[in-house]
TIFIDO-470211 format. One record per residue (C-alpha): residue number from 1; x, z, y; residue in one letter. Coordinates in nm, 2 decimals. Each point is the difference from the previous one (the first is absolute). Example, Ala and Ser with C-alpha at 12.3 -4.5 7.8 and 13.67 -1.06 7.14 Angstrom:
2
<atom 1; <1.23; 0.78; -0.45>; A>,
<atom 2; <0.14; -0.07; 0.34>; S>,
***
This chain:
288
<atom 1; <0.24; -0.35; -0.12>; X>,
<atom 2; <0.20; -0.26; 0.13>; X>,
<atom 3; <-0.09; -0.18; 0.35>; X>,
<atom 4; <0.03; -0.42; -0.05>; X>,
<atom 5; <-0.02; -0.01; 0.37>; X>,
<atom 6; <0.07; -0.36; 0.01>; X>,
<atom 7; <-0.34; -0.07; -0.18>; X>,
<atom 8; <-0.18; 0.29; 0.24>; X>,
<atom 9; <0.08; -0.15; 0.33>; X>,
<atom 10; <-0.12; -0.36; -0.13>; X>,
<atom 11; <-0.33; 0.13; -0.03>; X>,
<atom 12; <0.09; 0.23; 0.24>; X>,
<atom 13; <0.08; -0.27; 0.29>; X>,
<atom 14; <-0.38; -0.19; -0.13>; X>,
<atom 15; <-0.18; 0.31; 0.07>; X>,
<atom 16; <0.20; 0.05; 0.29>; X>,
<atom 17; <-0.10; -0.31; 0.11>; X>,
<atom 18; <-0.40; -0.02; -0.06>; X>,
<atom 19; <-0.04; 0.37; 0.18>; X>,
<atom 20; <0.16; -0.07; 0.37>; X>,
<atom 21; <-0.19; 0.07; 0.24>; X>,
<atom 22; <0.02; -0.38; 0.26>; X>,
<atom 23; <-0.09; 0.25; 0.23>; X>,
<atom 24; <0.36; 0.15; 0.01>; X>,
<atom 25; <0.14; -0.42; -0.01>; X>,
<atom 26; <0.19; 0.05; 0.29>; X>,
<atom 27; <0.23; 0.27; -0.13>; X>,
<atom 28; <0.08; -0.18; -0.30>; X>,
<atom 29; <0.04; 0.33; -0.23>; X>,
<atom 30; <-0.12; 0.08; -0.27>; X>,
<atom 31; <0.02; 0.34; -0.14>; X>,
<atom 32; <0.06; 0.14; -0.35>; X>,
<atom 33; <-0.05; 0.32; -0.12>; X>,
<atom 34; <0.20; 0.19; -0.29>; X>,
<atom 35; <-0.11; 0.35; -0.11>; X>,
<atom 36; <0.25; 0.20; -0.23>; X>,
<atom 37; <0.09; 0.37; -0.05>; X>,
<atom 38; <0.30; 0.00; 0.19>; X>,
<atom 39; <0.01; 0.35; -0.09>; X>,
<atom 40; <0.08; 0.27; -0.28>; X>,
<atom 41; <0.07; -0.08; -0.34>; X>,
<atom 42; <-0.10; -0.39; 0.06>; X>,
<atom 43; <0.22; -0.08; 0.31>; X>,
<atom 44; <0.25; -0.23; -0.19>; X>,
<atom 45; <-0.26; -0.21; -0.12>; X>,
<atom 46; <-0.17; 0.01; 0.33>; X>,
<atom 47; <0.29; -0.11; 0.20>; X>,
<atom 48; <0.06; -0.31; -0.25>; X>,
<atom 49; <-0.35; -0.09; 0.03>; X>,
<atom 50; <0.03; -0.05; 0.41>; X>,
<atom 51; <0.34; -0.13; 0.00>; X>,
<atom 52; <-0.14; -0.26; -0.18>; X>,
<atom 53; <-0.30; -0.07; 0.18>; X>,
<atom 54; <0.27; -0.03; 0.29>; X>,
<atom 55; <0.23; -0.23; -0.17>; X>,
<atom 56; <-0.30; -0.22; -0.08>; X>,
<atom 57; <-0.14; 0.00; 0.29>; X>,
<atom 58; <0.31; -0.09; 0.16>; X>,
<atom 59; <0.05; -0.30; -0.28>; X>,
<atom 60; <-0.33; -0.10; 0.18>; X>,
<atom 61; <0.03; -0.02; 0.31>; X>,
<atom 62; <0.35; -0.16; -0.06>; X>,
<atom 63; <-0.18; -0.25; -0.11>; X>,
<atom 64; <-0.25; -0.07; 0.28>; X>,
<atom 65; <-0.23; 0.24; -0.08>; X>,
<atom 66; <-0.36; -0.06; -0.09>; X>,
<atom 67; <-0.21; -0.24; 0.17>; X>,
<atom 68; <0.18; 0.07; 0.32>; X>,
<atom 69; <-0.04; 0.35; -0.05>; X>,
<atom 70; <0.37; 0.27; -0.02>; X>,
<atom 71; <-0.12; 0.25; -0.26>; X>,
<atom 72; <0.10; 0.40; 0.09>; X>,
<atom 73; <-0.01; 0.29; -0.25>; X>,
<atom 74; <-0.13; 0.35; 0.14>; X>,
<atom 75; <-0.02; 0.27; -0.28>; X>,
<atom 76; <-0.21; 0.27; -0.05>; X>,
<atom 77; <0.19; 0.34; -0.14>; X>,
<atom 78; <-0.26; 0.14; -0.30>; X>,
<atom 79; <0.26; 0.30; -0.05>; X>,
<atom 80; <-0.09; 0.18; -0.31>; X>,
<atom 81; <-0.24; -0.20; -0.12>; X>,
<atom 82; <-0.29; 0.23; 0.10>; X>,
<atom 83; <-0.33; -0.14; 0.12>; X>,
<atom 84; <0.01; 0.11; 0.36>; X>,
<atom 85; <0.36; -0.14; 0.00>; X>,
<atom 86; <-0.14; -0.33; -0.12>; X>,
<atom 87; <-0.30; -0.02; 0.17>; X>,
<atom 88; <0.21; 0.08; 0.30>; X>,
<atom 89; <0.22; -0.25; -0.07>; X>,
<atom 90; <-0.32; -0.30; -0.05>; X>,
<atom 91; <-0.15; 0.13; 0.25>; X>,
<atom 92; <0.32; -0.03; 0.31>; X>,
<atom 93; <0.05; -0.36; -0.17>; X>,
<atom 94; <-0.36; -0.09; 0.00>; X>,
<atom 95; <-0.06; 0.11; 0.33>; X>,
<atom 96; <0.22; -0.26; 0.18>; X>,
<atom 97; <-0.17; -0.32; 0.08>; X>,
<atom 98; <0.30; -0.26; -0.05>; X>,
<atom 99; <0.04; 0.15; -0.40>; X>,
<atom 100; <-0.11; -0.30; -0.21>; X>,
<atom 101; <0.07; 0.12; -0.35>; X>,
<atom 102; <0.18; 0.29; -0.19>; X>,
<atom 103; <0.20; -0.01; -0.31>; X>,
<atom 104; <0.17; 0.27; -0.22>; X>,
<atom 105; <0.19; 0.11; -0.31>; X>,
<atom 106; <-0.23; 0.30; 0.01>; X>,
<atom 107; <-0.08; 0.21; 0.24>; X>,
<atom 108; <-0.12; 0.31; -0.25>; X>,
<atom 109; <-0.09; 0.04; -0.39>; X>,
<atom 110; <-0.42; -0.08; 0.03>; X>,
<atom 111; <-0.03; -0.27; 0.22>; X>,
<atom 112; <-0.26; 0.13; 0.14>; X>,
<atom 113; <0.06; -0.18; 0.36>; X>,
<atom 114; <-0.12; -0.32; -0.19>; X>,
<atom 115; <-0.33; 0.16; 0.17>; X>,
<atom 116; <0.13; 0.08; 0.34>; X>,
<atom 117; <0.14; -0.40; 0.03>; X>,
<atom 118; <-0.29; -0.12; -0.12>; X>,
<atom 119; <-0.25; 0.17; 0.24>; X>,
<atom 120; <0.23; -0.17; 0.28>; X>,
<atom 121; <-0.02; -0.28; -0.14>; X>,
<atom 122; <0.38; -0.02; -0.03>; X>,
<atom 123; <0.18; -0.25; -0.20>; X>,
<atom 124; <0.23; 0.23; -0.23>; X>,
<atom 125; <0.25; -0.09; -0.27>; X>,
<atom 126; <0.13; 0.25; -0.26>; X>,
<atom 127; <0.24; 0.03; -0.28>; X>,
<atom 128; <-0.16; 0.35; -0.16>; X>,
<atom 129; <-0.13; 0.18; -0.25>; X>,
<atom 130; <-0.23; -0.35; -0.16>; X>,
<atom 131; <-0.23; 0.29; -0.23>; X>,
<atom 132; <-0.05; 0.17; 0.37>; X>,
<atom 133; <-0.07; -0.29; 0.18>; X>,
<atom 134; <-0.21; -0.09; -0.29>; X>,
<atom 135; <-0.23; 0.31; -0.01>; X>,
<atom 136; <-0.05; -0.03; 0.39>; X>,
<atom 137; <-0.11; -0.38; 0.00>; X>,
<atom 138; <-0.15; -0.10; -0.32>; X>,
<atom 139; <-0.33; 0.14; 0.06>; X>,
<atom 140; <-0.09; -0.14; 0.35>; X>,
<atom 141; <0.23; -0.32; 0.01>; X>,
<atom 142; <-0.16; -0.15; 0.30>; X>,
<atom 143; <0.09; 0.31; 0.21>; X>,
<atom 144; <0.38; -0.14; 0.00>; X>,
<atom 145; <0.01; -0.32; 0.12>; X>,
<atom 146; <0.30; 0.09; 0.17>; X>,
<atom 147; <0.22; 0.17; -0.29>; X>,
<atom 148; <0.24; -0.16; -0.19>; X>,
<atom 149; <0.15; 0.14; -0.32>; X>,
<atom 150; <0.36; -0.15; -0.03>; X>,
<atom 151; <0.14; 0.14; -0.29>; X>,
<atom 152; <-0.12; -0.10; -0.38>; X>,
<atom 153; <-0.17; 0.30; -0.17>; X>,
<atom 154; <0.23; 0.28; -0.14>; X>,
<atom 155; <-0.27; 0.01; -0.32>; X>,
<atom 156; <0.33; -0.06; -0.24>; X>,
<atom 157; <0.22; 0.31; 0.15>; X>,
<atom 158; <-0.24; 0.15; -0.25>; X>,
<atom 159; <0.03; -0.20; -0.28>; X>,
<atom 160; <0.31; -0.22; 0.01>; X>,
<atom 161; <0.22; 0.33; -0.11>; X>,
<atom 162; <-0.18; -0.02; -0.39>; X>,
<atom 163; <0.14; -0.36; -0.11>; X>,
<atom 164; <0.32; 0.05; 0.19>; X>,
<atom 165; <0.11; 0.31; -0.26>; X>,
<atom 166; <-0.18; -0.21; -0.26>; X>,
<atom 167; <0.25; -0.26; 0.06>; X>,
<atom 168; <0.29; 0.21; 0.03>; X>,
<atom 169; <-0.05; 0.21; -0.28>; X>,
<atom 170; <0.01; -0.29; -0.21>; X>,
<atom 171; <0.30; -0.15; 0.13>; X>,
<atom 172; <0.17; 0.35; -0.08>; X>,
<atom 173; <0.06; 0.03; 0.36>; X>,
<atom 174; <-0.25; 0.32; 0.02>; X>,
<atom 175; <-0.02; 0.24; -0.28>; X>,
<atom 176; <-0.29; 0.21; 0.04>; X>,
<atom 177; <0.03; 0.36; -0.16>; X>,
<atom 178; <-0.41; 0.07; 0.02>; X>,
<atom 179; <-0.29; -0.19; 0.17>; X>,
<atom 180; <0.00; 0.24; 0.28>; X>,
<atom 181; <0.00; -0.05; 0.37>; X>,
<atom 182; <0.03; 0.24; 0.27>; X>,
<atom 183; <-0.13; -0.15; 0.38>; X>,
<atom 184; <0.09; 0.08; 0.29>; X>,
<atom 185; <-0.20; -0.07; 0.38>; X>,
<atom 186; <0.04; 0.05; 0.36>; X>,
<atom 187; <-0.32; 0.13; 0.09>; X>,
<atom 188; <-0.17; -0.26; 0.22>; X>,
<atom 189; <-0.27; -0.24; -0.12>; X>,
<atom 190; <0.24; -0.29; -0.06>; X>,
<atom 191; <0.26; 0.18; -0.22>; X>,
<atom 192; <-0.33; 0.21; -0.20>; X>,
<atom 193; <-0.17; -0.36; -0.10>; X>,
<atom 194; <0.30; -0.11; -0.10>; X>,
<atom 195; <0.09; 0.30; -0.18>; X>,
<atom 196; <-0.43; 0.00; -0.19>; X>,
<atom 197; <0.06; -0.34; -0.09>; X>,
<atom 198; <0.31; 0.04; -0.17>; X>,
<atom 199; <-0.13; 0.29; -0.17>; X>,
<atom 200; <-0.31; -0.20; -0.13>; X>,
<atom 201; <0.27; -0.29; -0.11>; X>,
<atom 202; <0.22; 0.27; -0.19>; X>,
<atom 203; <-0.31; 0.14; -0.16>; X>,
<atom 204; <-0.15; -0.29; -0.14>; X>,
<atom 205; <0.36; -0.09; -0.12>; X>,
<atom 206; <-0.03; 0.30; -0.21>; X>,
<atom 207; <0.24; 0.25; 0.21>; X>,
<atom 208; <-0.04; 0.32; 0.08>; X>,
<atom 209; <-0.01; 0.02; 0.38>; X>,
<atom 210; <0.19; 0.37; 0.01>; X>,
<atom 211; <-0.02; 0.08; 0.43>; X>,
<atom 212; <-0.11; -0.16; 0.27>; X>,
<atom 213; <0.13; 0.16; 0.21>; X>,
<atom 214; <-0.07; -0.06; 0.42>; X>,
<atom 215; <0.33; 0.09; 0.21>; X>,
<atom 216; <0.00; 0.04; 0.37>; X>,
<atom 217; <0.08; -0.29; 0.24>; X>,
<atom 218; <0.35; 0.07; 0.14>; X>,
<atom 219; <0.37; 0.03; -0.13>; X>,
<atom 220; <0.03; 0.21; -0.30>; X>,
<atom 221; <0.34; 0.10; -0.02>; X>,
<atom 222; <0.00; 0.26; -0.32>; X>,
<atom 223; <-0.17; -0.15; -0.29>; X>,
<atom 224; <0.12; 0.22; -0.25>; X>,
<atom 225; <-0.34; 0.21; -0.09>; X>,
<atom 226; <-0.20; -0.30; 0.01>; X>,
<atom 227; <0.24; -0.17; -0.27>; X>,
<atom 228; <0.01; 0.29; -0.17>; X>,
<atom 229; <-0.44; 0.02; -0.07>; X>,
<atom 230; <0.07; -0.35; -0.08>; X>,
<atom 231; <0.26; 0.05; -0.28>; X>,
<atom 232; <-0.24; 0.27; -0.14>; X>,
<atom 233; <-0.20; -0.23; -0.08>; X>,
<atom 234; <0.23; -0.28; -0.18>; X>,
<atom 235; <-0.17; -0.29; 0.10>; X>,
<atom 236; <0.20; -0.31; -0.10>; X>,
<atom 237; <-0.02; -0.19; 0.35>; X>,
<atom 238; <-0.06; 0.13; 0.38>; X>,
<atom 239; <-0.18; -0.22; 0.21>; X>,
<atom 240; <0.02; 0.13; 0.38>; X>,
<atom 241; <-0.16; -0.19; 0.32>; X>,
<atom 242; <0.08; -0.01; 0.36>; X>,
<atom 243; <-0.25; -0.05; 0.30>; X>,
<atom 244; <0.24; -0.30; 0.11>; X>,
<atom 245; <0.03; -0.16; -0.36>; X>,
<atom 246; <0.32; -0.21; 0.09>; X>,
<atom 247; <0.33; 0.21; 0.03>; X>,
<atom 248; <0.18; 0.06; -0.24>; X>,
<atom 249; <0.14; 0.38; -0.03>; X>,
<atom 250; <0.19; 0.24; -0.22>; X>,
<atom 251; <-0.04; 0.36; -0.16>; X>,
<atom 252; <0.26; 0.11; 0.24>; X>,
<atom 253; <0.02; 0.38; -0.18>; X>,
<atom 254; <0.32; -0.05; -0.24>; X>,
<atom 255; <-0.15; 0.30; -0.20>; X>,
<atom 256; <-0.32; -0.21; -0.08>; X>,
<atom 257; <0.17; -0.32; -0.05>; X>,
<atom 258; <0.24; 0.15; -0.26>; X>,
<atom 259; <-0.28; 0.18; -0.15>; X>,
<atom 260; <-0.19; -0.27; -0.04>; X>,
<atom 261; <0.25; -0.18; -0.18>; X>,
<atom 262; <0.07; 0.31; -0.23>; X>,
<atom 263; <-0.35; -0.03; -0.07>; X>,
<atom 264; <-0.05; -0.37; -0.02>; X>,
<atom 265; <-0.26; -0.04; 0.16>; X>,
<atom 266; <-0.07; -0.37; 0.16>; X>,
<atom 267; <-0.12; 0.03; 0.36>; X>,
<atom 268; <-0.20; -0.33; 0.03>; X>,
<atom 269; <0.00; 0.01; 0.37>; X>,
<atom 270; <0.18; 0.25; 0.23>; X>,
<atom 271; <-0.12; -0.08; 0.35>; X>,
<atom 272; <-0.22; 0.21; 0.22>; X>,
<atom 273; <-0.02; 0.03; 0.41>; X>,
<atom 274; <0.16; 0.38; -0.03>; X>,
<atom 275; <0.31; -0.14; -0.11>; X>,
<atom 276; <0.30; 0.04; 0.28>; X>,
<atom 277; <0.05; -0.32; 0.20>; X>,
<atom 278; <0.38; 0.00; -0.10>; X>,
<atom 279; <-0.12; -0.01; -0.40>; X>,
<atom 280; <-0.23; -0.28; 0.10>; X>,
<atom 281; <0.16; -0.20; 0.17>; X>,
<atom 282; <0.28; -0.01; -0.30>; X>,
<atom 283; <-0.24; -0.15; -0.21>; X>,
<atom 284; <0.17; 0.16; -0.32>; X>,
<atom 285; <-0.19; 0.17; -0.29>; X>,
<atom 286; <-0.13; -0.09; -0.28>; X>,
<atom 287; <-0.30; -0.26; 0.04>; X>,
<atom 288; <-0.21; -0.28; -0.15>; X>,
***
């Protein structure tokens, strides 16, 4: 998921605004949070996520601030993504008095400090998991008067795949050997609603769905047996997700990508968060 933080900090700066405490005037500061898991298999994104909270912020305050008011970032650490780590983290944040508002890319895959912000009454502004966030504050809306959902809802990584084949088939761009579709998930929340609605999509298509299969979080550096299940079963596209959704990566085995051009198959999308940093980061592969 990509971070528009330019759009974030100018609601950002408003809620920053409406939430000072005039009892802390005098030392003209005004705090803002950012949690992220500047550790494990996450860190890269984590790190981008503050650095441009910081650059922001600095943009900010460059420019006089807000209403007389020099805006600072603290960030809480949510490690691995566990719920003590994140609660941890909320709570540290939520503790200090001069903390006016907290913002994140995400800070794990379920959202589930939604709650935690909203019982200290703490303006909070996230660019998750939208089904997550969904599921949390649907039901009891007015218990989140002080959430804010930034990102537009991630309903059509599920179903946007089915026309886009549609449409390359018939420019002769794709051809399909069968109408089946292996899938492939991190298993976290995000990735494994992703993964059911695309399943659902294929189905009603009229493809065979033949795995869904849930990987691990973290780099998977020897891909070869999963491939190999995968080729078993012939489908005539592979559809994988990441946690992240936004880098591009590689099958960075040569054994598997030679193999799967022997067997030409058509990887829809090779990406997925246990992909080496280096293959990442080239951005090569085959993709749509």
């Amino acid at each position: 998921m990509t971070v528009k933080f330019s759009s974030l900090w100018v609601s950002l700066a408003f809620a920053g605004l409406i939430a000072t405490n005039l009892a802390h005037a005098a030392e003209k500061i005004s705090k803002i949070g950012v949690i992220a898991p500047l550790a494990g298999g996450s860190a890269a994104d984590a790190s981008e996520m503050v650095d441009g909270a910081k650059l922001a912020v600095d943009e900010i305050n460059a420019a006089g601030g807000v209403a007389g008011y020099k805006l600072q970032v603290v960030v809480g650490d949510t490690q691995n993504m566990s719920v003590e780590s994140v609660t941890s983290a909320v709570q540290r944040l939520t503790n200090d008095p001069d903390l006016n508002a907290v913002v994140t890319g995400y800070a794990d895959y379920s959202n589930f400090e939604i709650e935690l912000m909203a019982e200290q009454d703490m303006p909070y502004l996230l660019y998750a998991s939208t089904d997550s966030t969904r599921a949390i504050i649907a039901p009891h809306p007015d218990k989140f008067p002080t959430v804010w959902s930034l990102n537009a809802s991630y309903d059509a990584y599920k179903t946007a795949m089915i026309p886009v084949l549609h449409s390359l088939e018939k420019s002769g761009k794709l051809k399909l050997q069968n109408k089946k579709v292996a899938l492939i998930s991190t298993d976290n929340p995000y990735s494994k609603s992703i993964m059911n609605g695309l399943k659902k999509s294929f189905e009603e298509d009229g493809w065979t769905v033949t795995s869904a299969d849930l990987l691990p979080t973290g780099e998977i550096s020897d891909w070869r047996t999963f491939f190999v299940k995968v080729r078993q079963r012939q489908p005539g596209s592979r559809h994988q997700y990441r946690p992240e959704g936004r880098q591009r990566g590689k099958v960075s085995d040569p054994v598997s990508r030679a193999a799967d051009q022997q067997s030409g198959l058509y990887p829809v999308c090779t990406a997925h968060s246990g992909i080496p940093k280096a293959d990442r980061r080239e951005g090569n592969g085959r993709h749509l």
